[in-house]
N, C-alpha and C positions, 0 to 999 in steps of 0.2 A: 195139286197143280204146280208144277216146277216155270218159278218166274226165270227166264234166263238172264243174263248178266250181255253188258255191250258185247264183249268179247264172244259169246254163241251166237247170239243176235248177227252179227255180223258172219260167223261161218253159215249160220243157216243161210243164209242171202245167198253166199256163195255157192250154197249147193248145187244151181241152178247152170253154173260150168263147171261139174264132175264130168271127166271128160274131155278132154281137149280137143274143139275142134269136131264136135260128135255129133253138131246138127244137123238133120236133114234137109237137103238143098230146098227142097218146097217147102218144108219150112221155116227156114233159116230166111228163104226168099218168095215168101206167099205170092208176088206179084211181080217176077222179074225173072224167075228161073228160068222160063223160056224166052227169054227177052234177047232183040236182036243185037248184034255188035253195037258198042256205044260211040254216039255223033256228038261231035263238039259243035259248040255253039256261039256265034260271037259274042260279045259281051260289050259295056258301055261302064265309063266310070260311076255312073247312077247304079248299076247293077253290084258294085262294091261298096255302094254307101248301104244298099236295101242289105247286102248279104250281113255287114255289120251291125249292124241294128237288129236284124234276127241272133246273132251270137251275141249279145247283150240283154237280148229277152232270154232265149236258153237259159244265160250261166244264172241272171235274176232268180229263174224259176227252181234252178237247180244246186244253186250254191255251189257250183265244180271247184271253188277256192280250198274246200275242202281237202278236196283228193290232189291239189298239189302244194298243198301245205306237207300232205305227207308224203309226196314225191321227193320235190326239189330240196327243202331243208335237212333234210338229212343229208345231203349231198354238199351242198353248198357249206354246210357246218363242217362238215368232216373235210372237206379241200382247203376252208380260210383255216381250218386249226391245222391242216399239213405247210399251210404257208407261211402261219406262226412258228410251227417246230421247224421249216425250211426253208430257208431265205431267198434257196434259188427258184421257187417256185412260183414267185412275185411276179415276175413277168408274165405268169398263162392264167394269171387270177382274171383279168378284162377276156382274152381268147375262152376264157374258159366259158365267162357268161355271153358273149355275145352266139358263142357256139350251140347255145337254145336254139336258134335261128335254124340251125342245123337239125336238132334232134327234136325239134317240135313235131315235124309232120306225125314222128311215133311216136312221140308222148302224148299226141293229141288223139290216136287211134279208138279209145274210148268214151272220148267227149263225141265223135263221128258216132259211134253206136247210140250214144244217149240221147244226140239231137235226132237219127233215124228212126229210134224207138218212139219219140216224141211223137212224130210224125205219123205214125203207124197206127199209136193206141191214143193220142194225146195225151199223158201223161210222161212224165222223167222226172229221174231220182239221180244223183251222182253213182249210189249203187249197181246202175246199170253197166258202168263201163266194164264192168266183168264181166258180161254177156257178148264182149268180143271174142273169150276163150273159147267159145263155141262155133266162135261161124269158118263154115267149112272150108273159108279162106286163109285160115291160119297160117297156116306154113308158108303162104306165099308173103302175107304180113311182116312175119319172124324174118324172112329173107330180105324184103325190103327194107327191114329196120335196119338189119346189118349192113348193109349198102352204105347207110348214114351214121352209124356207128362208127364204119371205116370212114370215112369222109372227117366225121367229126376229128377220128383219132389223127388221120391225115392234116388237118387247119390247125390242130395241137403242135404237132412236130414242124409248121411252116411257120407257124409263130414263133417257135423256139430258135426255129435256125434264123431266122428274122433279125430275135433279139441279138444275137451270136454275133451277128455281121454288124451289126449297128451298135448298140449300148455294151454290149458280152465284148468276150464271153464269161470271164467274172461273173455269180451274180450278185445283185446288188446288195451294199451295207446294209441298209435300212431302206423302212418304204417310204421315207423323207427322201432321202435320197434319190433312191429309185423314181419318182415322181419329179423330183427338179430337174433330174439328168435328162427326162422325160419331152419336160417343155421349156426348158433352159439350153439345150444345144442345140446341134444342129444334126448329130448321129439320132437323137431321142424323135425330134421331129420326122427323120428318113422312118424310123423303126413305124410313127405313125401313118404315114402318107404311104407307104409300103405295106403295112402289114393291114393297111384300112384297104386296098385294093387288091391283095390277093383275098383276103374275108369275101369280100363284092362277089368274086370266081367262085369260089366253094357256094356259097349261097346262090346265087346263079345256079350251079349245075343241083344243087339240092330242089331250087323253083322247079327247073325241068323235068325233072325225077319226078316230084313228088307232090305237084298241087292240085291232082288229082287221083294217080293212084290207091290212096291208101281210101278214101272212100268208095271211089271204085271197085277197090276188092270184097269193104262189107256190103257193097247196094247190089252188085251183079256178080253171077257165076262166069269169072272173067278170070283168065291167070295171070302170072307174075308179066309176064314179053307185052301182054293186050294194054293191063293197067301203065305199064309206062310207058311205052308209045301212043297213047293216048291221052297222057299227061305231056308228053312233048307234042304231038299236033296240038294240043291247048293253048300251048305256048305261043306257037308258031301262027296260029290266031288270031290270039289278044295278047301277040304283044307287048301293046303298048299301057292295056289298061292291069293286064300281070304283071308288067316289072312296077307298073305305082304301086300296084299291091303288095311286091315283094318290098320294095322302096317303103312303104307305111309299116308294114309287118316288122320291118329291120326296127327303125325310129320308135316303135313304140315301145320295142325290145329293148331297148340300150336306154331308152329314159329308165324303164320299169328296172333296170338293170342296177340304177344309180343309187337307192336307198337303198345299200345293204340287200338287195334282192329281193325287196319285200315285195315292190310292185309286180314280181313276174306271179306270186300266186292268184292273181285277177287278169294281167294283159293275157298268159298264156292260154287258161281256158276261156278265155271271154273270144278272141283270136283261134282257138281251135275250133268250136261252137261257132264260128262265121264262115273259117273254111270250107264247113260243110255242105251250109247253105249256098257260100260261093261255087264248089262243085256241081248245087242242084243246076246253077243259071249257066255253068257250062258245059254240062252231059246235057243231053235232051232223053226225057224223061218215058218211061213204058206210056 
């Protein structure tokens, strides 16, 4: 009897998306495949306290800190040692994490499959979120990520030129420096108040896009045009009680932001796992 080691453990799991993308719609969607075009739903601020507290059971049940301990840090690692080896890069180090904000809705696209799994069988594992490689929504997923991908890369280059016009275009001596010029002048303060309300737009147009969408495409055989226009009629809805949510989603972001980025490996899947639940209370249900 051959014990296998983490390392096979872990491919055999994976087994279960050989395949890209290769499931079949009734099964992939036991209860939805035939299911009518999707109705948004009003919503109430009580209805984003309940969805929170369902993504707080989730990530409990499911330790998803896991899967982005090994997302994010390797990234976050590799970008502060390029801003050690390159000093001009100190300016997009804050753009760069607030820019989660941005690429959360697809980084979270597996935390969506584990809390739907949940739901389906009552059981979830973190394991699961690679049983999104399967669902016959892929390609329209993949195209939406890129959507924010561009967006992201886009809030990168409006940061930059930002700094350029205000503190640049020089970059700065040091990150002593860099931080007093920051909140000691009055170019450092424009570069804030400027570059904190162009972020607000990109995030904005990322809320509209995408605060239902990308659940949308794993719950219902719905394509790429359905899923976002029905993330914008959601908008157009609620809102008042979306933009608190977008508003609370920012703020929890930029505190988790502030140790070293330790806190995003619990804000982010704790916040994606809520998403979801917040999706159920604005699609209405088969």
């Amino acid at each position: 009897m051959h014990i296998r080691n983490p390392i096979e453990y872990l491919f055999a799991q994976l087994d279960v998306t050989a395949g890209l993308g290769n499931a079949h719609p009734a099964e992939y969607w036991p209860a939805t495949h035939a299911a009518a075009a999707p109705v948004v739903q009003s919503i109430t601020t009580q209805d984003l306290r309940q969805a929170f507290r369902r993504g707080l059971h989730d990530f409990s049940a499911a330790r998803t800190d896991v899967v982005f301990l090994i997302i994010i840090y390797p990234v976050v690692a590799f970008f502060i040692a390029a801003v050690d080896w390159h000093g001009e890069l100190l300016p997009l180090l804050f753009p760069l994490a607030s820019g989660f904000a941005l690429l959360g809705p697809f980084f979270a696209v597996g935390l969506y499959e584990m809390s739907r799994d949940r739901e389906m069988t009552g059981k979830i594992s973190w394991l699961d979120t690679f049983k999104v490689l399967r669902s016959p929504s892929l390609g329209s997923i993949v195209l939406l990520g890129l959507v924010l991908v561009g967006l992201f890369l886009a809030w990168l280059a409006a940061a930059q030129t930002i700094y350029d016009f205000t503190l640049g275009p020089l970059p700065p001596v040091s990150t002593l420096a860099f931080i007093g010029a920051m909140f000691g002048t009055a170019a450092g303060w424009a570069m804030i108040v400027i570059g904190t309300a162009v972020g607000a737009v990109f995030a904005f147009i990322v809320l509209a896009i995408a605060v239902v969408s990308f659940p949308l495409l794993l719950d219902r055989p719905v394509g790429f045009g359905t899923a976002v226009a029905t993330s914008f009629v959601a908008l157009r809805h609620n809102f008042v009680p979306l933009t608190l949510w977008g508003l609370f989603v920012a703020g929890v972001l930029a505190v988790s932001a502030l140790p070293c980025f330790i806190g995003l490996i619990v804000a982010l899947p704790v916040l994606g796992h809520a998403s979801w639940h917040l999706y159920r209370k604005l699609v209405r249900g088969v």
